[in-house]
BABA-444472 format. One record per residue: residue in one letter; x, y, z of N, C-alpha, C in turn; chain; residue number from 1. Coordinates in Angstrom, 2 decimals. Layout:
<pts>
["A"; [X; Y; Z]; [X; Y; Z]; [X; Y; Z]; "A"; NUM],
...
</pts>
This chain:
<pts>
["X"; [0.86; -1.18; 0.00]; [0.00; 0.00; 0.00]; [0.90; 1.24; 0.00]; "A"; 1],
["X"; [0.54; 2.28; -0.95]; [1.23; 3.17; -1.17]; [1.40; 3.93; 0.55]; "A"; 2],
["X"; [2.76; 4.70; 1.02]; [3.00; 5.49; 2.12]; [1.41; 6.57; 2.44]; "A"; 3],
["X"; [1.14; 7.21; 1.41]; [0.12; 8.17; 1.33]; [-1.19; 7.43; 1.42]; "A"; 4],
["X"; [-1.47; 6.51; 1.31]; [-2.77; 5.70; 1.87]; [-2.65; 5.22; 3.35]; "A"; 5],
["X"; [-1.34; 4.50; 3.45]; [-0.82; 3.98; 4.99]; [-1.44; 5.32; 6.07]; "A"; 6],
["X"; [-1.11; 6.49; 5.80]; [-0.85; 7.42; 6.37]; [-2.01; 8.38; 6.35]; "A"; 7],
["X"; [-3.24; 8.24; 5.55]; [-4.64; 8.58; 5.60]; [-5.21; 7.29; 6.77]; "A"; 8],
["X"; [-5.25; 5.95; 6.55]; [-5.96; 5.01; 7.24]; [-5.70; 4.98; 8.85]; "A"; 9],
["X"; [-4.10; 5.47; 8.87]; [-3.64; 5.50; 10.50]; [-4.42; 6.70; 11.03]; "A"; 10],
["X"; [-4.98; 8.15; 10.27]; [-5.40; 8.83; 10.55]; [-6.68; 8.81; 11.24]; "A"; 11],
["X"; [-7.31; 8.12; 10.15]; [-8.89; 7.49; 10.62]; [-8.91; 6.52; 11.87]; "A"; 12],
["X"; [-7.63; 5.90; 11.86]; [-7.64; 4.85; 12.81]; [-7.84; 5.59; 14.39]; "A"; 13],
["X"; [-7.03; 6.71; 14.21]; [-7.01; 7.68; 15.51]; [-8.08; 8.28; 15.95]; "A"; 14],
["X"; [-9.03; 8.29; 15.36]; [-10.34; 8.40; 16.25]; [-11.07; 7.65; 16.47]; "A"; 15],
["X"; [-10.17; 6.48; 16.45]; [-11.06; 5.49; 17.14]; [-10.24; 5.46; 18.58]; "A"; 16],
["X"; [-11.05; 5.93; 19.75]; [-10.50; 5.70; 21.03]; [-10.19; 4.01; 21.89]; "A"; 17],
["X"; [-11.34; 3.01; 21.24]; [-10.72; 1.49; 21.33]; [-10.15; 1.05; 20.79]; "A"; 18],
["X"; [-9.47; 1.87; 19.94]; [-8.25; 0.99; 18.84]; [-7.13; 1.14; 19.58]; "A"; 19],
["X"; [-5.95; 0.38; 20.03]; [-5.48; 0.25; 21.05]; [-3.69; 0.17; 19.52]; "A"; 20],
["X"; [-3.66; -0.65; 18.78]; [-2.84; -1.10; 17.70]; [-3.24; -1.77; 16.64]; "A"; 21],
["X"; [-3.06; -1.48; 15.54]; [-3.54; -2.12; 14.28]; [-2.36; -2.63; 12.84]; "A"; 22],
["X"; [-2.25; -3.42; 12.44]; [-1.28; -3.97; 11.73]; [-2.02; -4.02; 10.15]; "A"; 23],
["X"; [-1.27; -3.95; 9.60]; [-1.86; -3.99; 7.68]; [-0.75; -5.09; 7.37]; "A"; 24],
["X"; [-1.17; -6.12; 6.37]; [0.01; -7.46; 6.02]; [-1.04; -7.57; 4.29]; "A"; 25],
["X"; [0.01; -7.75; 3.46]; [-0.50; -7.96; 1.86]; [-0.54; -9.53; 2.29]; "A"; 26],
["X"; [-1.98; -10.08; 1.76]; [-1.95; -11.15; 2.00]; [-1.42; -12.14; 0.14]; "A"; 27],
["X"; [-0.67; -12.94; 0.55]; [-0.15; -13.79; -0.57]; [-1.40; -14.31; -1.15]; "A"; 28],
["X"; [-2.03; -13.98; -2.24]; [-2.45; -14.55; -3.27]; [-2.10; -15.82; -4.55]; "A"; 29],
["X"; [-2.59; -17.17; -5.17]; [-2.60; -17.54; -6.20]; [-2.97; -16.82; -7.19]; "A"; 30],
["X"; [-4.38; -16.63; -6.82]; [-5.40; -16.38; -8.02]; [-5.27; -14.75; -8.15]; "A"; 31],
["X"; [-4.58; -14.05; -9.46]; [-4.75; -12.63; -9.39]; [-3.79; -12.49; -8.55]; "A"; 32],
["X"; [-3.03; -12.47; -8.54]; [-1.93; -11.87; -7.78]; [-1.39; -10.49; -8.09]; "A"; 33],
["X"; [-2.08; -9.94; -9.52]; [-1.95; -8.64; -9.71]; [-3.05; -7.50; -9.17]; "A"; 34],
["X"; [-3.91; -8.28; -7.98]; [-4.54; -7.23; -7.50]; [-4.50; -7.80; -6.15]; "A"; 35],
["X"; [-3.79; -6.84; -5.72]; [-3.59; -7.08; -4.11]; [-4.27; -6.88; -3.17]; "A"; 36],
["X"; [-4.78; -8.02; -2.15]; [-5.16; -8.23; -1.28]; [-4.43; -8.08; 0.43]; "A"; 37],
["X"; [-5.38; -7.47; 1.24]; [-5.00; -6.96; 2.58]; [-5.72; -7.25; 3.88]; "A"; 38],
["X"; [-5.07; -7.47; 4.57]; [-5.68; -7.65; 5.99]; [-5.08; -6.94; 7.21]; "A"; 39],
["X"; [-6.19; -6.19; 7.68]; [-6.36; -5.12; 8.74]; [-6.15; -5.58; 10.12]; "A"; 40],
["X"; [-5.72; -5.88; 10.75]; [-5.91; -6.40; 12.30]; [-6.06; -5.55; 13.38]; "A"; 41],
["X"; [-7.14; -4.93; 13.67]; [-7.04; -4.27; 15.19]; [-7.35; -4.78; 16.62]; "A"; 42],
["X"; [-6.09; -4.44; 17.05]; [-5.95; -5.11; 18.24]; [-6.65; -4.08; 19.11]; "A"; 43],
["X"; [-7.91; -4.42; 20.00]; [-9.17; -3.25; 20.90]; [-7.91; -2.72; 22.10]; "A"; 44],
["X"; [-8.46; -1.69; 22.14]; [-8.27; -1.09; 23.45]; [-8.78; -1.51; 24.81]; "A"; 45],
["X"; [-8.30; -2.44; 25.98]; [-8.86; -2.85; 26.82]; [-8.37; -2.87; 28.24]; "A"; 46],
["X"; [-9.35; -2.16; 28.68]; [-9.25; -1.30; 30.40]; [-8.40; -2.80; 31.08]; "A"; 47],
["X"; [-7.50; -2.26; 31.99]; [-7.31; -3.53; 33.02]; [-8.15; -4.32; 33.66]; "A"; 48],
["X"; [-9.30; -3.42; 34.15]; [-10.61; -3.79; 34.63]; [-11.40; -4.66; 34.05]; "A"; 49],
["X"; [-11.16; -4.81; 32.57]; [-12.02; -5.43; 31.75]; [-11.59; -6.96; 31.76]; "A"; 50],
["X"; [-12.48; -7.72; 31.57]; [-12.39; -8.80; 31.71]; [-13.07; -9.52; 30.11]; "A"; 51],
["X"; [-12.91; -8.90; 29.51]; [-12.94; -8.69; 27.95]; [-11.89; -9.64; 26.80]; "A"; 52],
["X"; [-12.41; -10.27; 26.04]; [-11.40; -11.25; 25.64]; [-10.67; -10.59; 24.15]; "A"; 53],
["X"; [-11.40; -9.48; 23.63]; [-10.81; -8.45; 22.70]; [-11.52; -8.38; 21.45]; "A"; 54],
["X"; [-12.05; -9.20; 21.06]; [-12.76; -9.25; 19.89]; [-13.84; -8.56; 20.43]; "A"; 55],
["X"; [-14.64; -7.72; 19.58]; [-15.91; -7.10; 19.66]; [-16.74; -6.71; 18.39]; "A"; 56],
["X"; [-17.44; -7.12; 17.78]; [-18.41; -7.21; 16.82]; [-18.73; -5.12; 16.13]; "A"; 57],
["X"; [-19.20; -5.10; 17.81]; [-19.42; -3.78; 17.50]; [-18.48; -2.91; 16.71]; "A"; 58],
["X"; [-17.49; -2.98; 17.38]; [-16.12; -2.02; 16.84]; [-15.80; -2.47; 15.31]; "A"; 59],
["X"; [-16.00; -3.87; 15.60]; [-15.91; -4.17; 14.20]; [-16.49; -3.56; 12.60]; "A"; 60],
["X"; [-18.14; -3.49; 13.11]; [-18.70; -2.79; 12.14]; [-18.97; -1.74; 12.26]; "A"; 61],
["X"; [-18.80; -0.72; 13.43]; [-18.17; 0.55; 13.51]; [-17.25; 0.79; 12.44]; "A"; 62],
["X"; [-16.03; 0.47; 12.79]; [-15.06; 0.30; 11.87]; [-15.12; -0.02; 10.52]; "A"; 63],
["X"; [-15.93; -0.96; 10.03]; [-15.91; -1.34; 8.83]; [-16.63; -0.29; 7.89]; "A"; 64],
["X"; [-17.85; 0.48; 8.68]; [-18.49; 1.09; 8.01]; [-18.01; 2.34; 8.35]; "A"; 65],
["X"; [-16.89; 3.29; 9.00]; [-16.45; 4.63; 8.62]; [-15.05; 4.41; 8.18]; "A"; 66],
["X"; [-14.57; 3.02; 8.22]; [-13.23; 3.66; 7.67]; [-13.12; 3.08; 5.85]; "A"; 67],
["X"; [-11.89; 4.00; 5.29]; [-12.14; 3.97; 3.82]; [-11.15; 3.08; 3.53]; "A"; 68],
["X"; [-11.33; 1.85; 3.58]; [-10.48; 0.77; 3.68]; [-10.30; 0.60; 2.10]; "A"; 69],
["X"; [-8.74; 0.42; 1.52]; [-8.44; -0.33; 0.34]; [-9.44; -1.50; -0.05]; "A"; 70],
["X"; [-9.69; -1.64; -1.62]; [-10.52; -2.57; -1.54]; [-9.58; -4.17; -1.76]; "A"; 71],
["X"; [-10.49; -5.07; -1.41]; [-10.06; -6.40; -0.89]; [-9.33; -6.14; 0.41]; "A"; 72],
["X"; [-9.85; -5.18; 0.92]; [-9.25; -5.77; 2.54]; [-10.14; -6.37; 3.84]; "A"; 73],
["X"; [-9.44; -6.94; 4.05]; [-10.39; -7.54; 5.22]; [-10.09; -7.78; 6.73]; "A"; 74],
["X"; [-11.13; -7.05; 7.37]; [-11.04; -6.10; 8.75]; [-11.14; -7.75; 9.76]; "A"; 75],
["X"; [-10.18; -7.41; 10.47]; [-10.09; -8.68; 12.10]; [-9.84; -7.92; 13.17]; "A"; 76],
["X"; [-10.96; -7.56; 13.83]; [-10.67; -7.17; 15.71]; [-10.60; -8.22; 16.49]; "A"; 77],
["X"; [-9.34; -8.23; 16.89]; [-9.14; -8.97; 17.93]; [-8.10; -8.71; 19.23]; "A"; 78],
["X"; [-7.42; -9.83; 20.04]; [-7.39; -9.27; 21.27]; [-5.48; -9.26; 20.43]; "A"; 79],
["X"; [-4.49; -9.17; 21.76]; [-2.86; -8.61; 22.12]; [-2.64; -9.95; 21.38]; "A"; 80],
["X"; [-2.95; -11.12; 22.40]; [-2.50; -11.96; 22.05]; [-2.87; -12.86; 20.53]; "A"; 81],
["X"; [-4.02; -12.80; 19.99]; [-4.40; -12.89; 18.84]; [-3.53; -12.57; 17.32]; "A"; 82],
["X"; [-2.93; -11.20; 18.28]; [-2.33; -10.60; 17.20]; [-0.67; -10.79; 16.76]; "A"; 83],
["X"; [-0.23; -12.06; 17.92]; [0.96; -11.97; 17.88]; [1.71; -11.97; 16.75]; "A"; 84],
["X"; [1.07; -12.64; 15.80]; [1.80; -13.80; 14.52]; [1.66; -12.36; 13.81]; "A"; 85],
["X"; [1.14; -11.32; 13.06]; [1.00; -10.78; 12.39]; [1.94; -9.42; 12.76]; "A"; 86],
["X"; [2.15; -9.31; 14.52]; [2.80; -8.25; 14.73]; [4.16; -8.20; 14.82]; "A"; 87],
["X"; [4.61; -9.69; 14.26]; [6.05; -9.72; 13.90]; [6.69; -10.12; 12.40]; "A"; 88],
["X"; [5.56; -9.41; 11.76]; [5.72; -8.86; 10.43]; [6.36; -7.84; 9.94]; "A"; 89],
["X"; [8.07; -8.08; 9.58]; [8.05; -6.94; 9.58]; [7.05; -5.36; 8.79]; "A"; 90],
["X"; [7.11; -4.37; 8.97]; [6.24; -3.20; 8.32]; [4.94; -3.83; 8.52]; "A"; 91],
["X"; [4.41; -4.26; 9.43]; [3.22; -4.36; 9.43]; [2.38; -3.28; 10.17]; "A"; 92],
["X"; [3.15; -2.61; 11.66]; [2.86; -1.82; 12.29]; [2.34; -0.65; 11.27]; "A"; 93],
["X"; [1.23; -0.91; 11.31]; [0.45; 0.50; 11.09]; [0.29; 1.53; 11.83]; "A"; 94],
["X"; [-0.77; 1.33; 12.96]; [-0.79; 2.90; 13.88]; [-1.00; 2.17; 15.28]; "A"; 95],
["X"; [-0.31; 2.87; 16.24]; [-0.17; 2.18; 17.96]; [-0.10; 3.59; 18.50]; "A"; 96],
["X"; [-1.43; 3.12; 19.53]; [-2.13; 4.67; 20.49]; [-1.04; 4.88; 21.22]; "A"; 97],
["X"; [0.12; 4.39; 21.50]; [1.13; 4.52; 22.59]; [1.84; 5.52; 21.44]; "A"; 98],
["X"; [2.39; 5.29; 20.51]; [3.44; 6.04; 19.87]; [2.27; 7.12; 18.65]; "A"; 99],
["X"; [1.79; 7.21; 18.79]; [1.02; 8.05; 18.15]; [0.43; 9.22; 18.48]; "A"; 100],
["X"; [0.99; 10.24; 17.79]; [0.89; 12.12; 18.01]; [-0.61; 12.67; 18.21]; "A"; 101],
["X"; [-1.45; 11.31; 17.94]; [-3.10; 11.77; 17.13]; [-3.30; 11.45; 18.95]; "A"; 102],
["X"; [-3.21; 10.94; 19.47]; [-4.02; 10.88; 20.72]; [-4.19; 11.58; 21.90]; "A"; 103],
</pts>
């Protein structure tokens, strides 16, 4: 994904106050491999208090329906640990509420 799209989507991502970290990974295609396919992972924002396992439906289609997602991508909320395998991708780090100016 071009820098200048990366860098609109992290934008949008920042108003979301339960978005906690989110990762973007080109997913390997057979079929068509000249139109690239993507997957979104946001990892929720979740209180210590919460006893919350991270996935949430809601946020999900919150999310799905204001943000202007590349097409063929496909949105996964889920929890820290869910997200491990994808967050040691390298360049996958998209936008993280800890290091991010928007919050």
């Amino acid at each position: 994904l071009p820098p200048t799209e990366r860098q609109k989507l992290c934008q949008q991502l920042a108003r979301f106050k339960d978005v906690e970290t989110a990762y973007l990974v080109e997913k390997q295609v057979q079929v068509f491999p000249e139109h690239p396919c993507y997957c979104l992972v946001v990892v929720r924002r979740i209180r210590w208090y919460s006893l919350d396992s991270g996935s949430d439906p809601r946020l999900q289609n919150r999310l799905q329906t204001a943000l202007d997602l590349p097409e063929r991508t496909n949105l996964f909320v889920v929890s820290k640990q869910q997200a491990r395998g994808v967050a040691t991708v390298e360049g996958a780090l998209l936008y993280s509420r800890s290091r991010s100016p928007h919050n």
